[in-house]
C-alpha positions as CSV (number, residue, x, y, z in Angstrom):
1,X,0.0,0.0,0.0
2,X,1.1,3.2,-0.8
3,X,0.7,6.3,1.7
4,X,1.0,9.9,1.4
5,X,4.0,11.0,4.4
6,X,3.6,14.7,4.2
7,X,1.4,16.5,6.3
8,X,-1.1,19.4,5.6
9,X,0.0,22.1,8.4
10,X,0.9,24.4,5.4
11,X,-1.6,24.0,3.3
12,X,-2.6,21.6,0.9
13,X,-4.0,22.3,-2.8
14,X,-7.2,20.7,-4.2
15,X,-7.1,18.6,-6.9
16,X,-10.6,18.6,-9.0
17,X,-11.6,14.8,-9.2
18,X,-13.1,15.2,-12.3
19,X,-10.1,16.4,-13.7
20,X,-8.0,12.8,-12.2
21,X,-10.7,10.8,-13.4
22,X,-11.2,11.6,-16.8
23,X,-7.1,12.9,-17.7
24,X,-5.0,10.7,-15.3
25,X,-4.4,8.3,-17.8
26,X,-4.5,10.0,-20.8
27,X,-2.8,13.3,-20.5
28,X,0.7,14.2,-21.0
29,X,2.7,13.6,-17.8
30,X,4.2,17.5,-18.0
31,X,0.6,18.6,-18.0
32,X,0.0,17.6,-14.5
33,X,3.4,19.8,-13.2
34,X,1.6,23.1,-15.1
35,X,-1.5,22.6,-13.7
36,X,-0.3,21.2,-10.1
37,X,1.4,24.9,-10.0
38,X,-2.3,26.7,-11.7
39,X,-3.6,25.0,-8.7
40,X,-1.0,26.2,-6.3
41,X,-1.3,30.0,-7.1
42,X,-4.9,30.4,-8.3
43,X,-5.1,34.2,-7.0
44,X,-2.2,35.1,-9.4
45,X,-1.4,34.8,-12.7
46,X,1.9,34.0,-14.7
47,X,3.0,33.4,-18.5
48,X,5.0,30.2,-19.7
49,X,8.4,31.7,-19.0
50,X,7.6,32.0,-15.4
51,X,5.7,28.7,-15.3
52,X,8.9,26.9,-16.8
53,X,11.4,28.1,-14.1
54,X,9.0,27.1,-11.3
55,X,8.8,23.7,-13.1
56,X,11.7,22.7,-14.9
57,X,10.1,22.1,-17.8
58,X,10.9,24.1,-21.5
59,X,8.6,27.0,-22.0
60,X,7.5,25.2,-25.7
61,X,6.8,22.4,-23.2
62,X,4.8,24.5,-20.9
63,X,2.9,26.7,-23.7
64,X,2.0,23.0,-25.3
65,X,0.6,22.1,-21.7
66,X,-1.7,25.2,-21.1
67,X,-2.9,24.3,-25.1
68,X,-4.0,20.7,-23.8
69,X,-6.0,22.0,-20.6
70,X,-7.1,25.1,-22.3
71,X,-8.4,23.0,-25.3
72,X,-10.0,20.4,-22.7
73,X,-11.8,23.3,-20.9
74,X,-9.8,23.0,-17.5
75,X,-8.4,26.7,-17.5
76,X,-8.3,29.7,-19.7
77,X,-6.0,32.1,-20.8
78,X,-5.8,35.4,-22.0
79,X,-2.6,37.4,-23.5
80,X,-2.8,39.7,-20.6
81,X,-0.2,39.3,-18.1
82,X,-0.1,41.2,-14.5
83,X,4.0,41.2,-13.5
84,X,3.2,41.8,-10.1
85,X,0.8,39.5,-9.6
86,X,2.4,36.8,-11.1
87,X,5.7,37.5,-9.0
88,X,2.9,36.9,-6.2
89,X,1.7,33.9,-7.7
90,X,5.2,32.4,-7.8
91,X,5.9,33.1,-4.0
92,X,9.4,32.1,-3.0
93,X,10.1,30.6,-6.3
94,X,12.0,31.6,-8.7
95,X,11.2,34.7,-11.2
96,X,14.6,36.0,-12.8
97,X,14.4,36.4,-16.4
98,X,15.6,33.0,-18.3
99,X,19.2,33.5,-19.1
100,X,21.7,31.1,-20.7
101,X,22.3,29.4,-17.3
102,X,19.1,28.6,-16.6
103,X,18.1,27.5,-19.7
104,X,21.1,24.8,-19.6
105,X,19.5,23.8,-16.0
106,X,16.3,23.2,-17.7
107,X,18.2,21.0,-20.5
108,X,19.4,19.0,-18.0
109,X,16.5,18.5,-15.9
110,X,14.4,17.1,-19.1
111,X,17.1,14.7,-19.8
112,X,16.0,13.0,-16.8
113,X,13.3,11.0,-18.5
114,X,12.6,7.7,-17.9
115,X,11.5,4.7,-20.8
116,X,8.2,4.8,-22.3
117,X,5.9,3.1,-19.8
118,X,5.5,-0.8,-20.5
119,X,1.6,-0.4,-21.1
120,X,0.4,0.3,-23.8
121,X,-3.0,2.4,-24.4
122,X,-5.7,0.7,-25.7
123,X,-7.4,1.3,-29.1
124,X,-10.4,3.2,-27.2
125,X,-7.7,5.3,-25.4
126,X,-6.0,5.7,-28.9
127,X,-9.2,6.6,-30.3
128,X,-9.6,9.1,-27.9
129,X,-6.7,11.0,-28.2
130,X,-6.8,10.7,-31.7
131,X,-10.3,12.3,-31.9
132,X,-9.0,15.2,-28.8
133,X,-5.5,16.0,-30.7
134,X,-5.7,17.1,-34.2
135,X,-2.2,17.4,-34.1
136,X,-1.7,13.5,-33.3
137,X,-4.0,12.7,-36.1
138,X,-2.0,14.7,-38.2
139,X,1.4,12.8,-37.2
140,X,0.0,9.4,-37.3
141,X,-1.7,10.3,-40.9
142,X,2.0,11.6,-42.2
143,X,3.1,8.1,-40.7
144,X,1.1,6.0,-42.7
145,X,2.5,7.9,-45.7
146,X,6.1,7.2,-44.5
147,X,5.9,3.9,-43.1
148,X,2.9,2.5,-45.2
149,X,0.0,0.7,-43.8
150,X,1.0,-0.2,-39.6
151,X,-1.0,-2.0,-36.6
152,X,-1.9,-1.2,-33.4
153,X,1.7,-1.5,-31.9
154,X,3.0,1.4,-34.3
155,X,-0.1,3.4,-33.6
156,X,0.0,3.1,-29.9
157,X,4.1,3.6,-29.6
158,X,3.7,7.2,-31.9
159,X,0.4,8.0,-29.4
160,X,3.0,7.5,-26.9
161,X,6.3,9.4,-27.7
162,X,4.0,12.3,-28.2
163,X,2.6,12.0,-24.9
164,X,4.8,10.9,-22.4
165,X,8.0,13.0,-24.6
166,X,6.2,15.7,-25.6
167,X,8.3,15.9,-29.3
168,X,6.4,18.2,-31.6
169,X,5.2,16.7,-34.9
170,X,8.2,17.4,-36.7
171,X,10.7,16.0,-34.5
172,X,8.4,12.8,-34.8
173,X,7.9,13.0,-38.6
174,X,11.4,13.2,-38.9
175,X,12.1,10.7,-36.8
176,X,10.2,8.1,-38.7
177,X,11.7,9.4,-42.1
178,X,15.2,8.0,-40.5
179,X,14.6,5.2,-39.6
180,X,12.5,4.6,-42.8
181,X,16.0,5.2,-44.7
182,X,18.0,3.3,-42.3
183,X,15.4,0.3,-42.8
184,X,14.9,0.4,-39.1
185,X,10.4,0.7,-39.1
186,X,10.1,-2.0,-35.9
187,X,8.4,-0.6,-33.0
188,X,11.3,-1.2,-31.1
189,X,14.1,0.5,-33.6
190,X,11.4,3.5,-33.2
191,X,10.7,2.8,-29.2
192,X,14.7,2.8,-29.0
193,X,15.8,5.6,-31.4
194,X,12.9,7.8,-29.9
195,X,14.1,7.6,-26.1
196,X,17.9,7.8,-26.9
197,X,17.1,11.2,-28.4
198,X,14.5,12.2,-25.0
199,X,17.0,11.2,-22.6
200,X,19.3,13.7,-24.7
201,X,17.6,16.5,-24.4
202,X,17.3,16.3,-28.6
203,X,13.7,17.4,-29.2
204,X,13.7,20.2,-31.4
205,X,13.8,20.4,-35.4
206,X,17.7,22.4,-35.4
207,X,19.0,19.4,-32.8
208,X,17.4,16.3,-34.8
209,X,18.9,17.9,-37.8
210,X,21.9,18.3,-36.3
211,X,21.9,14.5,-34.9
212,X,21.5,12.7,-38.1
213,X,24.6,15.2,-39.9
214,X,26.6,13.2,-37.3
215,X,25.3,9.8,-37.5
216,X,25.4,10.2,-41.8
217,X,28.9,11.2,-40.6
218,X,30.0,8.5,-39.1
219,X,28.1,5.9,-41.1
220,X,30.5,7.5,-43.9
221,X,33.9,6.7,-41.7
222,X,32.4,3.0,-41.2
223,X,32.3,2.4,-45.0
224,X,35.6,4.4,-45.4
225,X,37.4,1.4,-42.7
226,X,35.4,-1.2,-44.2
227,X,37.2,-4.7,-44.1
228,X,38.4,-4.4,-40.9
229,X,38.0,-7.1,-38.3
230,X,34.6,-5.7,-36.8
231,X,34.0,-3.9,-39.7
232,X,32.6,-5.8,-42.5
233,X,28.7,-6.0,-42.1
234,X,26.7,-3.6,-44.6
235,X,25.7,-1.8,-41.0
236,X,27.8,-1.3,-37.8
237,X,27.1,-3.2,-34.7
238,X,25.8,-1.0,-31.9
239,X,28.8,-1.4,-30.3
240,X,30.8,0.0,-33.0
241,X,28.4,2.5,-33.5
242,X,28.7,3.8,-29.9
243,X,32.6,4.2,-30.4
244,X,32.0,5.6,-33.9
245,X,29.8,7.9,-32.1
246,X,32.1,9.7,-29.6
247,X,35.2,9.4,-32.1
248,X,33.6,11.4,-34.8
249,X,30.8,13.3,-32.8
250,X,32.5,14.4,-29.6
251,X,36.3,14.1,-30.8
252,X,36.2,15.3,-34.0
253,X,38.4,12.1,-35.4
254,X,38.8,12.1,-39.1
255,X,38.4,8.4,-40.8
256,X,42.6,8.0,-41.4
257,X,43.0,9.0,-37.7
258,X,40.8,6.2,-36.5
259,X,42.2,3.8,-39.3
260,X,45.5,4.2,-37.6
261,X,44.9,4.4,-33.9
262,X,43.0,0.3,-35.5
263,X,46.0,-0.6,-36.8
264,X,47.8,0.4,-34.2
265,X,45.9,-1.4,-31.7
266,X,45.7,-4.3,-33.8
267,X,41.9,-3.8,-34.1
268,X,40.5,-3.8,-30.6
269,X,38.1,-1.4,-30.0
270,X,38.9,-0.4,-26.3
271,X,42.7,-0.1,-27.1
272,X,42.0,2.0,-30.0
273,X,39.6,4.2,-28.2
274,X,42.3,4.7,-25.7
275,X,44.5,5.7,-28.4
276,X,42.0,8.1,-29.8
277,X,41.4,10.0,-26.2
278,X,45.2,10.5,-25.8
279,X,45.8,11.6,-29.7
280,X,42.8,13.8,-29.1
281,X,43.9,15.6,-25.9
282,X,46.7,16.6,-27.3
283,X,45.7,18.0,-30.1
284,X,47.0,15.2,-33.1
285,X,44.6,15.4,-36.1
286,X,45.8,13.5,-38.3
287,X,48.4,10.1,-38.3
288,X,51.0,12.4,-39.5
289,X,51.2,13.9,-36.5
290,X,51.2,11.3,-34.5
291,X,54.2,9.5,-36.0
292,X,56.2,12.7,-35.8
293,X,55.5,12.8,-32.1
294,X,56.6,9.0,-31.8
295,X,59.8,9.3,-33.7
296,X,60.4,12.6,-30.8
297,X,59.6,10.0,-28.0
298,X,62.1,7.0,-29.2
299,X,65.4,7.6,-27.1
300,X,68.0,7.9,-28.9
301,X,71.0,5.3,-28.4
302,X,73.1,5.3,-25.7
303,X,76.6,5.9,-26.6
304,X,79.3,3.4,-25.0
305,X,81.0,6.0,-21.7
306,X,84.5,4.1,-23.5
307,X,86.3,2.8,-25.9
308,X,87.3,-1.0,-25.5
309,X,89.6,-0.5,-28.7
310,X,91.5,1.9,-26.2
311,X,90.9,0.0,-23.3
312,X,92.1,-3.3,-25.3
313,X,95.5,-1.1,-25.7
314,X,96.1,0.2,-22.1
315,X,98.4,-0.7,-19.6
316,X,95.6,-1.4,-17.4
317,X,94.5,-4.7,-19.4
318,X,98.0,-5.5,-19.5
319,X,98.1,-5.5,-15.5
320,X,95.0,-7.3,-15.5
321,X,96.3,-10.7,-17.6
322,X,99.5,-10.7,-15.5
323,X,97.9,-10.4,-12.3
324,X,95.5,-13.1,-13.7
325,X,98.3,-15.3,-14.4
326,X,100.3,-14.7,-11.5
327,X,97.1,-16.1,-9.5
328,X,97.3,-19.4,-11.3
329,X,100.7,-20.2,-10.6
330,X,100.3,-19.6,-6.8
């Protein structure tokens, strides 16, 4: 059983039932943070900015929230917007203007998502939504273009994503147009590709563009070190493509770089990675460099602190074989 541990000596805000009961299930998780802090400050009033520093969440997030409950007929709102009484609203939260630093905060915090939920909505819930969101309709009609003719288990998983991720209709059209071209339409290549990029933070149009420049990247490097050991399927492994990944996305590694820190490490991966991090940190770009740097690092040979062609003609050798000799006949 599961029990509430707080108490109410502060106060306590009020939860419509009929708003649990009929959008618990169905609504967007987000949705419940806006209107959990409408509830909170219902004297007061405050614009999506405000309502996305008290709540973490992006203000395209928020402004998509206050849409769904607006659209629903939980709240309404009006383009007016009363500074001071939102700054009362807010109470001891948060109002400064959203600067760079805050807006990395909020980054961070929405890359804290967890996986899609394991159940499924049913066709009735689909139905539902579809019938409530033109938007969804919208997406899952430019899905049937891209993808064809799908089941329930498509339908429910693209129902989902924009749900529980909140990823605008682009980000999810364009989502399904990659893996359409990477020949990767399952429900779970989508289910997989779809939370790699939410726990990422990558959910606007300018990032998922961004993303797939460096995955085309790197799939370009993989067919450039084709018919190395690990590297001779039409596709990487996802192993491979993790490495491939953080040498070309985060270090910058061009395809000869990575070719030699391979052959260098005989073609493990791990070795070669380790390679990769050191070339990398100090600054090598290209194998050329890093040969240089190795010739600088071989010592150079030790030259002999004598001569034994001298030594061979000393007195001192001489003394040595009769003092040798004078041993033996004692």
């Amino acid at each position: 059983m599961i029990k509430l541990k707080c108490d109410y000596i502060n106060g306590a805000v009020a939860v419509p039932t009929d708003v649990i009961d009929k959008f618990l299930k169905l609504a967007p998780a987000a949705s419940f943070k806006v209107l959990l802090f409408i509830l909170r400050n219902p004297d007061g009033s405050a614009d999506a900015n405000q309502i996305s520093m008290c709540t973490g969440l992006a203000v395209e997030d928020v402004k998509d929230c206050l849409s769904y409950w607006e659209s629903n007929g939980i709240i309404s709102v009006d383009d007016k917007f009363d500074e001071i009484a939102a700054k009362t609203a807010v109470g001891n939260a948060k109002t400064l203007e959203i600067t760079e630093e805050t807006t990395v905060e909020i980054k961070k915090q929405k890359t804290n998502l967890r996986s899609l939920p394991v159940k499924r909505p049913t066709q009735r819930e689909i139905a539902l939504r579809l019938s409530e969101e033109p938007e969804l309709t919208f997406i899952c009609n430019e899905a049937q273009t891209i993808l064809g003719t799908f089941g329930y288990d498509t339908q429910a998983l693209i129902v989902m994503i924009y749900d529980y991720f909140g990823f605008p209709p682009e980000v999810i059209i364009t989502l399904l147009q990659h893996q359409k071209c990477e020949n990767k339409t399952s429900s779970a290549a989508i289910k997989s590709r779809a939370e790699d990029w939410a726990k990422r933070g990558i959910d606007t149009l300018e990032e998922v563009e961004a993303e797939l420049l460096l995955l085309e990247k790197a799939k370009k490097v993989y067919n450039e070190l084709k018919g190395r050991t690990g590297f001779a399927s039409e596709a990487p492994s996802p192993r491979i493509s993790k490495y491939l990944y953080q040498w070309v996305g985060e270090w910058d590694c061009s395809a000869e770089l990575i070719g030699f820190a391979l052959e260098e490490a005989n073609d493990v991966l791990a070795d070669a990675n380790k390679l990769l991090k050191k070339w990398v940190n100090s600054g090598f770009k290209d194998p050329i460099q890093v040969q240089e740097q190795q010739k600088k690092s071989v010592p150079k040979e030790v030259k002999k602190s004598y001569d034994t062609e001298k030594v061979g003609r000393s007195s001192v050798l001489d003394w040595a074989k009769r003092y040798a000799t004078k041993e033996e006949n004692e």
